[in-house]
N, C-alpha and C positions, 0 to 999 in steps of 0.2 A: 094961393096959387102955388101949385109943387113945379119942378124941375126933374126932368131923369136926363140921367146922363147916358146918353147912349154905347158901345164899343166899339173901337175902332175897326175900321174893315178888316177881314180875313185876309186878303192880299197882298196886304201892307203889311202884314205878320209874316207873311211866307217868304215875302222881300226881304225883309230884316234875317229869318233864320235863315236862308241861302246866302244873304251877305256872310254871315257868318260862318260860315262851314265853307263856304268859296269869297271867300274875301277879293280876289281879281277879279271875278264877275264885274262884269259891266252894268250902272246903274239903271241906263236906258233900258228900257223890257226888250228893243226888237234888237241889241247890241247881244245882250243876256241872249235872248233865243237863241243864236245863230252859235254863239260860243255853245249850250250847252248841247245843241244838234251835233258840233266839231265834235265835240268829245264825246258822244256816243256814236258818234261812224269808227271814232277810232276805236272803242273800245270791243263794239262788234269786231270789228277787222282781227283784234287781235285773238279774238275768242275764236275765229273762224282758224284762224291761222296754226291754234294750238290741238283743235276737237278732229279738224279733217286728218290730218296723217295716221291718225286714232282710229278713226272709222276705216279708213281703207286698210291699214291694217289687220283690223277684225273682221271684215269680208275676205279679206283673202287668206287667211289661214283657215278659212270652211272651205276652200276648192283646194281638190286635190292635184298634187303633183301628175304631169306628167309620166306618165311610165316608160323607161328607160330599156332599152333592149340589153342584154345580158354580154358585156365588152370582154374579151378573153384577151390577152396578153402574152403569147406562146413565145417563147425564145427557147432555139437548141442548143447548147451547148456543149464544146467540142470533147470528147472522153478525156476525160482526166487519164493521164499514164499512172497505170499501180504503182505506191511503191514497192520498190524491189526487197525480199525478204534481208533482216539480217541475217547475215553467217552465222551461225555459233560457232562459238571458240572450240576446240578441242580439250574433252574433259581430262582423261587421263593415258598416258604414254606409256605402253609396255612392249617389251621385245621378244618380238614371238619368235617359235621355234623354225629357222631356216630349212629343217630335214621335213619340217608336216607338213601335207598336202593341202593345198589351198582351198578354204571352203569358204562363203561371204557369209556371214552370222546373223541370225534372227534381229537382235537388237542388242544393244552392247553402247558404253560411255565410251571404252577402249580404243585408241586409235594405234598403226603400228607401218612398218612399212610392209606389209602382205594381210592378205584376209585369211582371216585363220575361224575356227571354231572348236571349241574348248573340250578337249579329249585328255583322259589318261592311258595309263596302262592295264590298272587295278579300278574297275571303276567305281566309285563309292555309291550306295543304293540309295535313292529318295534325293539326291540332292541337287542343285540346279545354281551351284555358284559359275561365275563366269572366267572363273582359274582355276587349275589340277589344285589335286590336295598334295599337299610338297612341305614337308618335315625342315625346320628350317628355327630360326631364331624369332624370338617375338619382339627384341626390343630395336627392331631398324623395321625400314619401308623398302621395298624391292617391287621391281618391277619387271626380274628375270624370272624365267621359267626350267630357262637350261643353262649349263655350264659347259664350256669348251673353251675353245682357243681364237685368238686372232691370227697366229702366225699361218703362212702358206703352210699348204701340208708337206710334210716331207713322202718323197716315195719310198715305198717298200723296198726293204734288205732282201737281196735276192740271196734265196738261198745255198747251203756249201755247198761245193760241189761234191756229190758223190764218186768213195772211191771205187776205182775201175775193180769190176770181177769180172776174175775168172771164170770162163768161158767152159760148161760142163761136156766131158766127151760125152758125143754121140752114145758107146759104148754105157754108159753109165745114167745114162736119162730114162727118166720115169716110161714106162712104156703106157701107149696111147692107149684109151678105153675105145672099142667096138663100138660105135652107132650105127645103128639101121635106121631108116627112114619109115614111115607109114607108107604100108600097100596101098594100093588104087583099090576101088570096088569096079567088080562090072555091072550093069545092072540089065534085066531079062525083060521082055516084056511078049507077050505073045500076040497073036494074030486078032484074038475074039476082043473087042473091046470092053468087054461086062469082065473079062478075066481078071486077074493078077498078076501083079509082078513081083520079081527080085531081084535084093542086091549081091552078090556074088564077092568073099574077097575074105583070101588068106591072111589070117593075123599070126606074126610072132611072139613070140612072147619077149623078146628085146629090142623089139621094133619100141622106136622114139620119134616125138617131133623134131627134129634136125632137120635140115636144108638138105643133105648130100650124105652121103652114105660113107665111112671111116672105119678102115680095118688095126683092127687093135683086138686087145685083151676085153672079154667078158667082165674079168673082176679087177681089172685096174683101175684107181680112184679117180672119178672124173673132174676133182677140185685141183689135180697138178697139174694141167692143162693152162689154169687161169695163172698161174704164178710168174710165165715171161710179157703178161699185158698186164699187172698190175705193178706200179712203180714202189718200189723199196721204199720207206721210212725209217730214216737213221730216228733212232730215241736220243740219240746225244744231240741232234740239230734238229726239232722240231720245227716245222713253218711256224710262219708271225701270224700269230691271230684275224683274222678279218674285223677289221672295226671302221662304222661308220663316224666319221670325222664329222662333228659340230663347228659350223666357225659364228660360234660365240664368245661374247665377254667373261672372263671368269665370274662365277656366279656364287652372292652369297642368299640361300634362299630363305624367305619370309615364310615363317608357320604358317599353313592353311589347312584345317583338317574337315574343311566341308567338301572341298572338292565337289565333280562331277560324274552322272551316272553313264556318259558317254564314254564307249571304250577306241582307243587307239593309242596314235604317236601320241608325245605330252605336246598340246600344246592350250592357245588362250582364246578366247571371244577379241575378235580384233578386224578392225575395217582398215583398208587401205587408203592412207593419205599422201600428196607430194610432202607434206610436215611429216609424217611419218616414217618417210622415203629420208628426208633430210636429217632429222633428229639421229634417225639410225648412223649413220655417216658420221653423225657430229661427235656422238656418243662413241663409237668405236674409235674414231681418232684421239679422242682427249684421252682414250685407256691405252692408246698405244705410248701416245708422247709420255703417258705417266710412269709407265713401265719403262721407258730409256731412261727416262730423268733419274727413275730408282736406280736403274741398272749401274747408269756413270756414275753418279753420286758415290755408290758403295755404302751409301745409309740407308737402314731402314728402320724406321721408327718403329714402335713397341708395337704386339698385335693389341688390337682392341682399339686401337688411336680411332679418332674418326676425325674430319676435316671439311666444313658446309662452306661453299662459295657461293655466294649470288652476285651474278652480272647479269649486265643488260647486252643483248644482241639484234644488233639493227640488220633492217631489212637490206643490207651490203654483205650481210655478214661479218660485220666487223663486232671486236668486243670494245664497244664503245666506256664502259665502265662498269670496273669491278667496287660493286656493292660495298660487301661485308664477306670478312673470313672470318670464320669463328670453329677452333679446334679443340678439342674437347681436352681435360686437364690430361699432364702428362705427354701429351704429345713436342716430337722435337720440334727447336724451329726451321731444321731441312725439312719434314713432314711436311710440315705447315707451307712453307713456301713452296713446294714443287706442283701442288694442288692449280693455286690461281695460273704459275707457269704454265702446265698442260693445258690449260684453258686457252693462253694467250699465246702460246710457241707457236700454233699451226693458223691460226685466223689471216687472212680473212678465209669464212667456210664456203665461200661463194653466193651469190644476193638470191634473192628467195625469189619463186612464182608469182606470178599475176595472181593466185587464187590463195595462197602462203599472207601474201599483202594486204588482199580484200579480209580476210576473216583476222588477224594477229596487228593490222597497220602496221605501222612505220619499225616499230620495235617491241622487243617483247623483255621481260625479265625471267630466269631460270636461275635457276639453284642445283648446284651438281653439291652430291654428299659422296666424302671419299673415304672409304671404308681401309683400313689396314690391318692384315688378319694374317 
């Protein structure tokens, strides 16, 4: 007699490996059911919960956007105000000739107190500088053209008087030359109108243009006639020259030998400014007070000295402060100091333009060079 041993059911094997892989399970089968039902509702749920936001996402990045109408944003805004140009400064200061006729100038750096355009006397060919050509020194800077004077003019020396002559008798006087006047013509003409005419008229041979007919001598000279309308000239008392009177700065003038082909008065390429108007003023005062200073003093330093001041001059006119003095070797120290004095004796020069203001502001610096020759 054998024996087999049979194996145990399948069921009972799948019991035991889900004990073990879920150990909590519940041993009763319909307890076990219903827990492993709970945990696959849950675990759908969760899977739902992760896959759907995925999906609608992916459907809807296939439909297109709406299309949007074209939105404009207009705003006007109000003109900006331009800014207003700068001024430029004024380049360079020269003192033009008071006697030449006022002409405004092409284009020019030169600023002055009148508008001038650049003429000589002699005019040099090809050349097109904006100052005469003027014979002068090369080792200074000038910004003179002409040379004269400040002082008023004085009036003319009337001249001597001439002495009294005696009165020639009648008896002894040149006898009067004969003038005749030109005859008249008569002129003819006859009746027939195809005819001719003429003129009709006695010539003498001493007939002359004269006004009025005058009995005198045939050959008496007719130049003694003019000698009681022409006035006598003493050679020991000649009259006083005619001379036009410059009132300018004494001038030391600067080499130039290019000069201009324009011929006239001398003068320079120069625009008219209220700084130019002013400068000038300022300039001929400081040459007057310099020339008293010299005057009283009774010094005067070696020729050649020369004397550079820079101050500053505020829009009052006042000389707010002197720089630097610096005079060249050899110079005395009266030289030296009477220079910054003519500066500061007559200040203040009175306060500048509204237009003097805007282009120079509040203060400006200058430099005066004081030449002794």
């Amino acid at each position: 007699m054998s024996q087999l041993l049979a194996p145990p059911p399948a069921k009972a094997e799948n019991k035991e490996r889900t004990r073990r892989v879920l150990p909590w399970l519940s041993e009763r089968d319909e307890t076990r059911s219903v827990q492993i039902a709970a945990i696959a509702t849950v675990l759908v749920h969760l899977i739902l919960l992760l896959l759907i936001p995925r999906v609608f996402r992916a459907e809807t990045s296939h439909v297109p956007a709406p299309r949007m109408a074209p939105h404009f944003n207009i705003q006007v805004l109000p003109d900006e105000p331009k800014p207003k140009p700068v001024p430029k400064i004024p380049q360079k200061f020269v003192e033009a000739n008071p006697n030449a006729p006022e002409n405004i100038p092409d284009k020019t750096n030169n600023f002055s107190d009148r508008n001038q355009q650049v003429a000589q006397e002699k005019p040099t060919p090809k050349a097109n500088s904006d100052m005469p050509a003027l014979t002068g020194r090369k080792d200074i800077e000038s910004n003179q053209i002409v040379s004269g004077s400040l002082n008023k003019p004085q009036p003319n020396v009337p001249p001597a008087p001439q002495p009294p002559t005696t009165p020639t008798p009648p008896s002894l006087a040149a006898p009067k030359r004969q003038q005749i006047p030109l005859t008249g013509t008569e002129k003819l003409e006859g009746s027939d109108p195809n005819g001719f005419g003429s003129n009709v008229a006695q010539a003498s041979p001493l007939a002359k243009d004269v006004p009025q007919k005058v009995d005198g001598s045939p050959d008496a000279p007719l130049m003694d006639n003019l000698a009681t309308t022409t006035p006598k000239i003493d050679p020991k008392h000649p009259r006083p020259r005619a001379t036009l009177d410059i009132h300018a700065r004494p001038a030391i003038f600067k080499d130039n030998q290019f000069g201009t082909a324009n011929a006239g008065i001398t003068a320079c390429d120069a625009r008219w400014s209220n700084y130019g108007v002013y400068l000038r003023r300022l300039v001929e005062t400081v040459q007057i007070e310099w020339d008293n200073i010299l005057d009283t003093s009774g010094v005067y330093p070696q020729p050649g000295s020369t004397v550079e001041v820079t101050f500053v001059l505020n829009s009052k006119g006042e000389i707010s402060t002197i720089k630097k003095v610096q005079a060249s070797a050899g110079t005395s120290d009266a030289g030296t100091k009477a220079c910054p004095a003519a500066i500061t004796a007559r200040a203040p020069y009175g306060p500048w333009t509204d237009d003097m203001v805007a282009v120079l502001g509040q203060e400006q610096q200058m430099t005066f060079t004081f030449y002794y020759y």
